[in-house]
C-alpha positions as CSV (number, residue, x, y, z in Angstrom):
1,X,-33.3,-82.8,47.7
2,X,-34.1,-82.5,43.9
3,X,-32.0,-84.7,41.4
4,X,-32.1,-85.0,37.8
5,X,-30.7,-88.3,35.5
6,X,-31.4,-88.4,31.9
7,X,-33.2,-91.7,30.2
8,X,-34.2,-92.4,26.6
9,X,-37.6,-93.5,25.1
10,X,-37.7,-95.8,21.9
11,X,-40.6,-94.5,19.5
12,X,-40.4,-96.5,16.2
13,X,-36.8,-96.7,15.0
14,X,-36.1,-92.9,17.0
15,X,-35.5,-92.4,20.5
16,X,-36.7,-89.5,23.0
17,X,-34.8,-88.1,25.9
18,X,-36.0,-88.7,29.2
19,X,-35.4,-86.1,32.8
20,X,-36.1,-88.6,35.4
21,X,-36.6,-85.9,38.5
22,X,-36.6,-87.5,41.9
23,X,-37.3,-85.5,45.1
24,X,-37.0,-87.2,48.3
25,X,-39.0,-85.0,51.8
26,X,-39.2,-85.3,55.0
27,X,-43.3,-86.7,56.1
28,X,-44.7,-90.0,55.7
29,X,-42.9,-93.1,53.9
30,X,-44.6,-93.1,50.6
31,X,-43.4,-94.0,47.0
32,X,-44.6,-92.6,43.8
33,X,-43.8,-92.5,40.2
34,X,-45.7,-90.0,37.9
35,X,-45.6,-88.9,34.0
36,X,-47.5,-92.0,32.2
37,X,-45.5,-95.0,33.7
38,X,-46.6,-98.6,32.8
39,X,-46.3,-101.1,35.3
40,X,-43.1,-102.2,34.9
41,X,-41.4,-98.9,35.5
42,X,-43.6,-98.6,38.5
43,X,-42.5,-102.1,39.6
44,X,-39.0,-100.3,39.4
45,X,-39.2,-99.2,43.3
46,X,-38.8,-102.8,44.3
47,X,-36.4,-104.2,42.1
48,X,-34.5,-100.9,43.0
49,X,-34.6,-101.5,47.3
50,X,-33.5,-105.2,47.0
51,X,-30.9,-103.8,44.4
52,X,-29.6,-101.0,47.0
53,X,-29.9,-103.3,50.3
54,X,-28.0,-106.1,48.5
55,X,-24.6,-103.5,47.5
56,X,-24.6,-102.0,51.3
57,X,-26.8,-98.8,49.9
58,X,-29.9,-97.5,52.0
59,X,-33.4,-97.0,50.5
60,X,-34.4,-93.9,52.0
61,X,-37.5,-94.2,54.2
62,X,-39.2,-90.9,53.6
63,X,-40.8,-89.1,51.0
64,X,-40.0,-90.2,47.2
65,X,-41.7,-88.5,44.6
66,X,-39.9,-89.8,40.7
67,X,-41.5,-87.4,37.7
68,X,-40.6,-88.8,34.6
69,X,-41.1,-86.0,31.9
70,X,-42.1,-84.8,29.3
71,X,-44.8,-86.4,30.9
72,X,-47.5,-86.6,27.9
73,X,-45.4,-89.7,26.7
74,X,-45.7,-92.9,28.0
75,X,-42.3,-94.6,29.7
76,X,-42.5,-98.3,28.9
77,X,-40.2,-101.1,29.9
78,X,-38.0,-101.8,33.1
79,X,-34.8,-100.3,31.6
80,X,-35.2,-97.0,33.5
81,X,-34.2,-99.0,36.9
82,X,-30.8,-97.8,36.9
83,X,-31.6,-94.3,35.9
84,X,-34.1,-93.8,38.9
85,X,-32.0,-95.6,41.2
86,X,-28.8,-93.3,40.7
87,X,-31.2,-90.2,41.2
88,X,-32.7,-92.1,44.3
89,X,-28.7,-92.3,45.6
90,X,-28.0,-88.8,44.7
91,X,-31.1,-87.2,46.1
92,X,-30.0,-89.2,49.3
93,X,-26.2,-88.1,49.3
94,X,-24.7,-91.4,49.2
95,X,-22.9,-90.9,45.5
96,X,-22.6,-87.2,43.7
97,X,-24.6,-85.9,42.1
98,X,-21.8,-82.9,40.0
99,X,-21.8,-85.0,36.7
100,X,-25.1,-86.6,36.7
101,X,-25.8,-84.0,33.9
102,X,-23.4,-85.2,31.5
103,X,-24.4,-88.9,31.3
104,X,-27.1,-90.4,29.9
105,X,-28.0,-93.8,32.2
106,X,-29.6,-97.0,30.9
107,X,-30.6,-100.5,32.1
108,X,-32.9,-102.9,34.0
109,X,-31.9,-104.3,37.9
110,X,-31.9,-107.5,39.1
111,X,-32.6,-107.9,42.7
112,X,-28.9,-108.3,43.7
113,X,-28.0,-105.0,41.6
114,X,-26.6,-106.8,38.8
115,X,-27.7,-105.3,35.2
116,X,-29.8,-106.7,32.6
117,X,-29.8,-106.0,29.1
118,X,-32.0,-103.5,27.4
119,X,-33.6,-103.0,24.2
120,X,-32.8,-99.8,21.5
121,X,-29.6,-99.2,22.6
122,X,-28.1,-97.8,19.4
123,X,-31.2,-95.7,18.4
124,X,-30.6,-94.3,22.2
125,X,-26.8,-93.9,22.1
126,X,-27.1,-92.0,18.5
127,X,-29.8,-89.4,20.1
128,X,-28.0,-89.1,23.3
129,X,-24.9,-87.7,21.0
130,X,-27.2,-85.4,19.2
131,X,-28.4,-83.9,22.6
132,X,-24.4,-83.4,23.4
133,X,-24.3,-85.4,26.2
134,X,-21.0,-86.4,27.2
135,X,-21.1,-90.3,27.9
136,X,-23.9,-93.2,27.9
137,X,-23.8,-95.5,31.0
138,X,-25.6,-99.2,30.0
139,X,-25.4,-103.1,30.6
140,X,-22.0,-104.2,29.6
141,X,-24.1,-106.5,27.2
142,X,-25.2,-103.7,25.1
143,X,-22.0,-101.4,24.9
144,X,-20.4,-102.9,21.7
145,X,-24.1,-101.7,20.3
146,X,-23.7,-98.3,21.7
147,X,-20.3,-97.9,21.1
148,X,-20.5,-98.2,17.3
149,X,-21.8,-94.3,17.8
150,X,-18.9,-92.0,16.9
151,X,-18.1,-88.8,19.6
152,X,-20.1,-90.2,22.5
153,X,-18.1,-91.8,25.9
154,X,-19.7,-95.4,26.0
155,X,-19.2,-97.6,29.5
156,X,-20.8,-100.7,29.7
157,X,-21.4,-101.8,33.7
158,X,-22.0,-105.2,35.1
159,X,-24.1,-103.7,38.7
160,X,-25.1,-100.8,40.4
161,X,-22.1,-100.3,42.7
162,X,-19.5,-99.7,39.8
163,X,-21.7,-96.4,39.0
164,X,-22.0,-95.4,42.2
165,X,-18.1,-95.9,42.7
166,X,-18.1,-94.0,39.0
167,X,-19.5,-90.9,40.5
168,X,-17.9,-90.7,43.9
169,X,-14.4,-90.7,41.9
170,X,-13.9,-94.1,44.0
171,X,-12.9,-95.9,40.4
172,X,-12.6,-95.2,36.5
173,X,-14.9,-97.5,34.3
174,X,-13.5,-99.1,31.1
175,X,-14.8,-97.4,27.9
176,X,-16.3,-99.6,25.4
177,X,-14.2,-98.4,21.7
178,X,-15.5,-100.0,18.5
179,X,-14.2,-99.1,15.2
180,X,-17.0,-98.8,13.3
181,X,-15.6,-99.2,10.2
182,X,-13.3,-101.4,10.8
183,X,-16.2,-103.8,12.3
184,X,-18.5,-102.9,9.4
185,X,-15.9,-104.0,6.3
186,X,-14.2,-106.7,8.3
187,X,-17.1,-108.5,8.4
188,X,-18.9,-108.1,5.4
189,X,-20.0,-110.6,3.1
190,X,-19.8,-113.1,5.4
191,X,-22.0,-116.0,4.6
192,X,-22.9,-119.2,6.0
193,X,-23.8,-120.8,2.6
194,X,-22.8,-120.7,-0.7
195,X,-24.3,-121.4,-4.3
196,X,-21.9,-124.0,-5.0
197,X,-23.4,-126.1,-2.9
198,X,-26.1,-126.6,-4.8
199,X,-26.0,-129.1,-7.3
200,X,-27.8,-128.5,-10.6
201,X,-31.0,-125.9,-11.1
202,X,-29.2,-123.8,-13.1
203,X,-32.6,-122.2,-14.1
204,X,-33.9,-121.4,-10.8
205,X,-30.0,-119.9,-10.0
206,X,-30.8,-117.8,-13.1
207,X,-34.2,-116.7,-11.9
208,X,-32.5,-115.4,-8.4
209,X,-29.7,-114.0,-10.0
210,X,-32.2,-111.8,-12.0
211,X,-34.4,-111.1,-8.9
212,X,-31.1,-110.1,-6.7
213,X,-30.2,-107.6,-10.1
214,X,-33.3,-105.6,-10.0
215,X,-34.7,-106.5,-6.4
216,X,-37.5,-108.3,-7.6
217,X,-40.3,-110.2,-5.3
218,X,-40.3,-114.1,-6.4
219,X,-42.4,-117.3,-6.0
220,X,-41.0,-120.8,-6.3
221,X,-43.3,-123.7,-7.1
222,X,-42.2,-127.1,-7.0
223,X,-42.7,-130.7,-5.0
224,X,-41.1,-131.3,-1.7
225,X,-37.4,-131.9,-1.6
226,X,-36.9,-130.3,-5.2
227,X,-34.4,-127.6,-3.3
228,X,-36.6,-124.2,-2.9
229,X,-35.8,-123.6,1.1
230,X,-32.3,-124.6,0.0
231,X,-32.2,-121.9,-2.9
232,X,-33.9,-118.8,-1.0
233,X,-31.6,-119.1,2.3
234,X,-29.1,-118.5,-0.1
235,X,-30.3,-116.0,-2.0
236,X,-29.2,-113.0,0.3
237,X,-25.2,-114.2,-0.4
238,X,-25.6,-112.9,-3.8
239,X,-27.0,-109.5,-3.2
240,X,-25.0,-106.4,-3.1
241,X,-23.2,-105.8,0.0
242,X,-25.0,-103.5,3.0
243,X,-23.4,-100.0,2.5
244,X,-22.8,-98.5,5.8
245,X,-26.1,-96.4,6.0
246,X,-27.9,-99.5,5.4
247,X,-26.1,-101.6,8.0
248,X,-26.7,-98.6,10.8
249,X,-30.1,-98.6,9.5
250,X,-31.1,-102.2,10.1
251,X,-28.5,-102.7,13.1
252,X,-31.2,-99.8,14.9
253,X,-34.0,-102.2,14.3
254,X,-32.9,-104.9,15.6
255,X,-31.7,-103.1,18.2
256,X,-35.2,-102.0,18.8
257,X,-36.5,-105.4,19.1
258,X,-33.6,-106.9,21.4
259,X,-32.1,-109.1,18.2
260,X,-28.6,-108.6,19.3
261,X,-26.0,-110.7,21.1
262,X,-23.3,-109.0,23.0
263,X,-21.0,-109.6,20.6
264,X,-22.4,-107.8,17.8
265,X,-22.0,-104.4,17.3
266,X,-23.2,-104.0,13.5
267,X,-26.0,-106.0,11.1
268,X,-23.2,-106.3,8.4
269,X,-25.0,-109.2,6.2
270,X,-28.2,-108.6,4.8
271,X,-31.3,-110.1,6.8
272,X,-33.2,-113.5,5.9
273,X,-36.1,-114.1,8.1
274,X,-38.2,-116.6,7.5
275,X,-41.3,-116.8,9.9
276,X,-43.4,-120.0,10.0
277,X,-46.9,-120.0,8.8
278,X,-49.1,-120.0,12.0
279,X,-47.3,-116.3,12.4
280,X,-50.3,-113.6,13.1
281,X,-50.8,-110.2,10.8
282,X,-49.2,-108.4,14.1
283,X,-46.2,-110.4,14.2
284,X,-45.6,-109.9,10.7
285,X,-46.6,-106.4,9.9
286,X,-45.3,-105.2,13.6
287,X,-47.9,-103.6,16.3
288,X,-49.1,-104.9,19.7
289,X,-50.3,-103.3,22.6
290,X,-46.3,-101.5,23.1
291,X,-45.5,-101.4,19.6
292,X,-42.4,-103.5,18.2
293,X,-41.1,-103.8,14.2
294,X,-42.6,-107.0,13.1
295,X,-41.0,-109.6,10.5
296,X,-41.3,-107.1,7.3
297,X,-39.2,-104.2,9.0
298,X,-36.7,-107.1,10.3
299,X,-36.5,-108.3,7.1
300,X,-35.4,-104.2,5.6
301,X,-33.1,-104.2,3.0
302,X,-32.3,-108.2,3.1
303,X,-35.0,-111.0,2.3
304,X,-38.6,-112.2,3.5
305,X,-39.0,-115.5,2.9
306,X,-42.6,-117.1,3.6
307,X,-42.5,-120.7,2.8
308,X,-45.1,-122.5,2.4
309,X,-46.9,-119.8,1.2
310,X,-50.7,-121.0,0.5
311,X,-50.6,-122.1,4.5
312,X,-50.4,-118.7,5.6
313,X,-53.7,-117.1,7.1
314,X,-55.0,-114.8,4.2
315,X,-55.6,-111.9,6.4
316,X,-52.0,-112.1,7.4
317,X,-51.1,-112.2,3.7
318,X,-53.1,-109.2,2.7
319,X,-51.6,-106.7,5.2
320,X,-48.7,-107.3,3.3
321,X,-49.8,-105.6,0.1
322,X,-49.6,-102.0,1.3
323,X,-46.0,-102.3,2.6
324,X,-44.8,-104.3,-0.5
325,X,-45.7,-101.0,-2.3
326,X,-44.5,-98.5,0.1
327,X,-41.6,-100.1,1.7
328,X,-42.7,-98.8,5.6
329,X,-45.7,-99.8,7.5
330,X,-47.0,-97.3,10.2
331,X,-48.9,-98.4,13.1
332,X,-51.6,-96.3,14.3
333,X,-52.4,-95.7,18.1
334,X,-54.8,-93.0,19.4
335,X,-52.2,-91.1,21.0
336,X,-49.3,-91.7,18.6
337,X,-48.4,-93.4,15.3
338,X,-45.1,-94.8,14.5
339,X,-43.5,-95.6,10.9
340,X,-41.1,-98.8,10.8
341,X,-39.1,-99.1,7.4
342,X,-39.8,-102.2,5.5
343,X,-37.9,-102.4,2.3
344,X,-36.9,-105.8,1.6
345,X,-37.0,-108.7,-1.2
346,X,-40.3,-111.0,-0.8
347,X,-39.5,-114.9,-1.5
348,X,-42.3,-117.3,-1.5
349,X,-42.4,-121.0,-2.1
350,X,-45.3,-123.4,-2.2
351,X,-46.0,-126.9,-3.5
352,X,-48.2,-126.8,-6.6
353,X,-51.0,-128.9,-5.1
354,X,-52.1,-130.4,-1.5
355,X,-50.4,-133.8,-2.2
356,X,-47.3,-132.0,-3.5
357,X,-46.7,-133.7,-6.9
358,X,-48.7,-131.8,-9.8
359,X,-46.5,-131.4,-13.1
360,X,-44.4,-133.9,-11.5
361,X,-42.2,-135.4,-13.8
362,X,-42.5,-139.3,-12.7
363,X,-44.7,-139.1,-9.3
364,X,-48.3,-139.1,-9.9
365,X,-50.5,-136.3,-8.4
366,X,-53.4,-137.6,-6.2
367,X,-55.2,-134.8,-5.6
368,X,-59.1,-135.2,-6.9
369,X,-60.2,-132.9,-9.3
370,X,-60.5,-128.7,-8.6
371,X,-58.0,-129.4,-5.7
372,X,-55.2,-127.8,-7.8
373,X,-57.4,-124.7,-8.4
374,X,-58.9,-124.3,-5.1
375,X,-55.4,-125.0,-3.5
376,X,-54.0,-121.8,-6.1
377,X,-56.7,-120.0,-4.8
378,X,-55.4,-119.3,-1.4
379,X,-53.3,-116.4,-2.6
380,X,-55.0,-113.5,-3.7
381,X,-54.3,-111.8,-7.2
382,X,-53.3,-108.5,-5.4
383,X,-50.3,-110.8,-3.9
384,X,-49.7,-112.8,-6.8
385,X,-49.5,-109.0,-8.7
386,X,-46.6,-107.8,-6.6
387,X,-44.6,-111.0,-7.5
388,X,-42.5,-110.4,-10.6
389,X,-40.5,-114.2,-11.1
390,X,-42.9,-117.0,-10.9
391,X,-40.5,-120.0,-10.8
392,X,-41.3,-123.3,-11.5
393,X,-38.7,-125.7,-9.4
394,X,-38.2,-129.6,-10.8
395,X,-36.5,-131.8,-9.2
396,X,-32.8,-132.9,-9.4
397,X,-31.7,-135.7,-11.1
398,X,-29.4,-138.8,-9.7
399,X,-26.4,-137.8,-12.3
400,X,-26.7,-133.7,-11.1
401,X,-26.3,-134.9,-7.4
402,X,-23.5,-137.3,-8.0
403,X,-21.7,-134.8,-10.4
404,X,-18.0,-133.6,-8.8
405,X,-18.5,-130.7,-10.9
406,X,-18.4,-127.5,-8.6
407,X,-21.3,-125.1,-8.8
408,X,-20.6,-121.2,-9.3
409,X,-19.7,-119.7,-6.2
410,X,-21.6,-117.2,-4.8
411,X,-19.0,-114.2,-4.9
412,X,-18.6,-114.6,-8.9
413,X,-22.5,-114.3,-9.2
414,X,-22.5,-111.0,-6.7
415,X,-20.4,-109.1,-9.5
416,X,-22.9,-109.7,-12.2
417,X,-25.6,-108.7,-9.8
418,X,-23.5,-105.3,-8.5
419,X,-22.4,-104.3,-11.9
420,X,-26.7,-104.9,-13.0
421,X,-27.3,-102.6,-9.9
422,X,-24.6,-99.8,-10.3
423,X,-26.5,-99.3,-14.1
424,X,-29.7,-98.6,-12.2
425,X,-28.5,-96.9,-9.6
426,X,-26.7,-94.0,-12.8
427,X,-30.4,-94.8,-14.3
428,X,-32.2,-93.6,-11.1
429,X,-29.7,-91.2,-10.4
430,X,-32.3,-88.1,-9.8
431,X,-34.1,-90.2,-7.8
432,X,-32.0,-91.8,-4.9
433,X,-35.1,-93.3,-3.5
434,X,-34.9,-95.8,-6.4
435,X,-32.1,-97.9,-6.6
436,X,-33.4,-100.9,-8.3
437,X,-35.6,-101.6,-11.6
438,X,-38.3,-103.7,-9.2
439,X,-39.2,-99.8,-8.0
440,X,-40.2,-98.4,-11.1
441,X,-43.5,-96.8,-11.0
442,X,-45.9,-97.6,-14.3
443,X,-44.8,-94.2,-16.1
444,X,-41.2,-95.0,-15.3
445,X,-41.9,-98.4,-17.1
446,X,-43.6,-96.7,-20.1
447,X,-40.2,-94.0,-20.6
448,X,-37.1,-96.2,-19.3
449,X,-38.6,-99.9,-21.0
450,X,-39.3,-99.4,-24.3
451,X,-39.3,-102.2,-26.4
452,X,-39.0,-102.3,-30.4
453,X,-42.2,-103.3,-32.9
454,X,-40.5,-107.3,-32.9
455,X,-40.7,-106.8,-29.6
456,X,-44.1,-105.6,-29.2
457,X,-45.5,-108.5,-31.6
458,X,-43.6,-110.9,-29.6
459,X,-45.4,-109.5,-26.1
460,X,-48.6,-109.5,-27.7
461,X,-48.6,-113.7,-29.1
462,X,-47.2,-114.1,-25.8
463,X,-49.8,-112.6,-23.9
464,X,-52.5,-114.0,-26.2
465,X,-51.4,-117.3,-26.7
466,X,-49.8,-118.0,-22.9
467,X,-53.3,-116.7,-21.7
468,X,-51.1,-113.8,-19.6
469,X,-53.0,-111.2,-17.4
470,X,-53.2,-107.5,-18.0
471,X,-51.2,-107.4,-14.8
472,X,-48.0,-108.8,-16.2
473,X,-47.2,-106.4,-18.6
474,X,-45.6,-104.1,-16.1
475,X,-44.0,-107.2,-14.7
476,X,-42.5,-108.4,-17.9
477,X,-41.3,-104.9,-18.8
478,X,-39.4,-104.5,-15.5
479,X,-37.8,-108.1,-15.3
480,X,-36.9,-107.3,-19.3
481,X,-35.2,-104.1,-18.5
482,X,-33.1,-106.2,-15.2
483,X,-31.9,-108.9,-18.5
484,X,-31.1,-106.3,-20.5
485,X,-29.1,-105.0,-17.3
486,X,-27.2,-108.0,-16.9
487,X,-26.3,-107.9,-20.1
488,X,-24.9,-104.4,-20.3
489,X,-27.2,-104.1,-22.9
490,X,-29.1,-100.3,-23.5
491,X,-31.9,-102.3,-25.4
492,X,-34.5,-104.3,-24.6
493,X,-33.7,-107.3,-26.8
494,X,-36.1,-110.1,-28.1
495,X,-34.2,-112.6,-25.9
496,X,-34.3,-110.5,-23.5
497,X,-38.5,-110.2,-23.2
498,X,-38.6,-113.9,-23.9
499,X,-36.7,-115.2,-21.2
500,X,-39.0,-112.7,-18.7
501,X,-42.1,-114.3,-20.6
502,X,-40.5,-117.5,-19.1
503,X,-41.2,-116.3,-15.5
504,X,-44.8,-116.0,-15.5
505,X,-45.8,-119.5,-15.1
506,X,-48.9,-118.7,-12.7
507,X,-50.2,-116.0,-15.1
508,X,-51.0,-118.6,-17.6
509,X,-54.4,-119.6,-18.7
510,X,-55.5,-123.6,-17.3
511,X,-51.5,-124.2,-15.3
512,X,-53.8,-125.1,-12.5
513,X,-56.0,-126.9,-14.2
């Protein structure tokens, strides 16, 4: 007997439907799975007997052919156990097989029939609706996930029997009801850590509240303990909050790559990753034999932070510079390609030298000389060209750290920075691709950041006398125009250009010596 179930595919951030056929005929015991199967879908048949035998079902001993189509698409993973298993049941008339049709069916088997979690389930759940099927059947674990998908019947199941029962009428499963809206503004804006925790650097507070304002990349440089970690991971507390598109979008990502507990249903805090240096160009970028997002596209419309930037491999550096500029990576096979968004805020911090102490205000650098240089010259000029705010961090003194005085909170800062980005967003308004001042192409920066003849003189002595590159022009203009923001002001003022003159420490002539 013939028997159809329906699966899903993950491709990228998308998901593909699935007919799992299974036919089961009389002639010699024999098992077969066809239509590009990797090995652990065709491991599936075992973990599928011991799953039946253990919940008083029968494996038939016959015939069983399973077609998995379209079949010019390869079927990764092991969460296609329950799908082929129901077919296996229906095709051998121990459950019905009347409503198989309407439900899409998900998740991987252990041997006793219980249900592991799978990975992709919202991408899945969100083209299951589109193809009008009536309900998704998955791992209990990953229904608040699926469930955050409007019009579609979501049932989370804890083993194999309760579908089964489910499809002889024998019992009604519990749907899985999240309000996604509810879930989405209830928890939003809720952050771990605060900037009034951190005592003193009012500069360097300045220098991310201008880098949140026009989602600009930033470098911090400074000796150990001076508070750069400290600053970043709070960093994304003062960005503008997720809007709902952008919360779906980067909850389907990390749903993609299995980031999700049970008890999430939404991303509704923007990302911070921070990978450790020994990470490889794959892991970061995203790739691999099965493709998977790496820590860019994790990092989409929240924060990147590399610490310890100079001990980075440079190759895994440089594949950076092409997503930086087009805010998605696409990984290339020879029978597919697959675009992962990448959009997010690059924060980098470093020491200045090996030993940690150069420009130190009282500890001595005891690096021998060229070390400095040499040490600088790990990052590449490309990099160093996509970073707008170069940040030099000093330490904090005894009377800052003893101070009761409270720090400005967070939430007071997030106003400036939303009020900054609600200008740019009117500014861009013909182009909703753009939505901050960090995006502005070089022509854009030539029409929207035009600066006075005071203010031309005062780029100009600046860039001769500070020993600035070519290359920071641009950058200047844009961080100008995100000060001028702040300040509700239409104009590029003189202050204004100064301050963003202040933020190219690295660009100067002899800093390192």
């Amino acid at each position: 007997m013939l028997v159809k179930t329906f699966g899903s595919a993950v491709y990228g951030i998308e998901a593909i439907t699935i007919t799992i056929e299974v036919n089961i005929s009389g002639g010699k015991l024999m098992y077969a799975i066809v239509g590009l199967p990797d090995n652990a879908v065709r491991e599936s048949l075992h973990r599928i007997e011991s799953a039946l035998s253990s919940n008083s079902f029968r494996m038939p001993r016959q015939r069983i052919v399973v077609n998995m189509a379209p079949a010019d698409i390869r079927k990764e993973g092991s969460s296609y156990d329950l799908t082929i298993a129901t077919a296996i049941l229906a095709s051998s008339g121990q459950i019905e097989a009347e409503d198989l049709a309407k439900y899409l069916i998900m998740g991987e088997l252990s041997l006793d029939g219980s249900l592991q979690p799978i990975k992709g389930a919202l991408p899945i759940a969100i083209q299951a609706r589109k193809d009008g099927f009536k309900g998704f059947i998955l791992p209990k674990q990953n229904a608040r996930e699926a469930a955050i998908v409007n019009d579609l019947e979501v049932y989370g199941v804890e083993n194999i029997k309760q579908v089964a029962d489910f499809f002889n009428g024998k019992t009604q499963l519990d749907r899985e009801i999240v309000n996604t809206r509810e879930e989405f503004y209830n928890s939003l804006c809720n952050y771990d850590s605060d900037f009034s925790e951190v005592k003193g650097q009012e500069n360097i507070k300045r220098a991310l509240e201008i880098a949140a304002a026009g989602g600009h990349n930033v470098i911090l440089i400074g000796p150990p303990g001076a508070g750069k970690t400290m600053l970043a991971r709070r960093l994304p507390s003062i960005l503008p909050p997720l809007s709902l598109y952008e919360s779906l979008e980067t909850t389907k990502i990390h749903s993609v790559v299995g980031k999700l507990s049970a008890a999430d249903a939404l991303v509704t805090v923007r990302p911070f990753r921070s990978p450790h240096h020994t990470i490889s160009d794959v892991a970061l970028v995203g790739g691999g034999t099965n493709p998977q997002p790496g820590e860019i596209s994790l990092a989409h419309n929240g924060v990147l932070f590399l610490d310890e930037l100079p001990e980075f491999k440079r190759s895994v550096l440089e594949v950076m510079r092409q997503p930086l500029e087009e805010r998605k990576v696409t990984i290339s096979r020879a029978r597919f390609s697959v675009d992962y968004p990448c959009s997010f805020m690059l924060v980098t911090s470093m020491n200045p030298c090996p030993c940690g102490y150069y420009n130190h205000p009282e500890k001595e650098c005891t690096c021998p000389p060229g070390a400095v240089q040499k040490y600088m010259s790990k990052i590449s000029g490309p990099l160093l060209d996509r970073i707008d705010l170069h940040v030099e961090v000093t330490p904090v003194n005894f009377n800052e750290l003893a101070s009761d005085r409270l720090a400005e909170k967070s939430e007071l800062i997030r106003e400036r920075v939303i009020a900054a980005r609600n200008i740019q967003l009117e500014r861009f308004g013909e182009r909703p691709e753009l939505h901050a001042n960090a995006q502005m192409s070089p022509q854009m920066v030539r029409d929207i950041c035009k600066i006075d003849n005071a203010g031309q003189m005062l780029l100009k002595k600046a860039m001769e006398k500070l020993g600035l590159s070519a290359r920071a022009y641009d950058r200047i203009l844009k961080v100008a125009r995100t000060i001028a923001d702040l300040a509700t002001s239409e104009e590029i003022k003189l202050e204004h250009l100064a301050e963003a003159i202040h933020f190219r420490s690295l660009d100067r002539e002899g800093w390192a010596g």
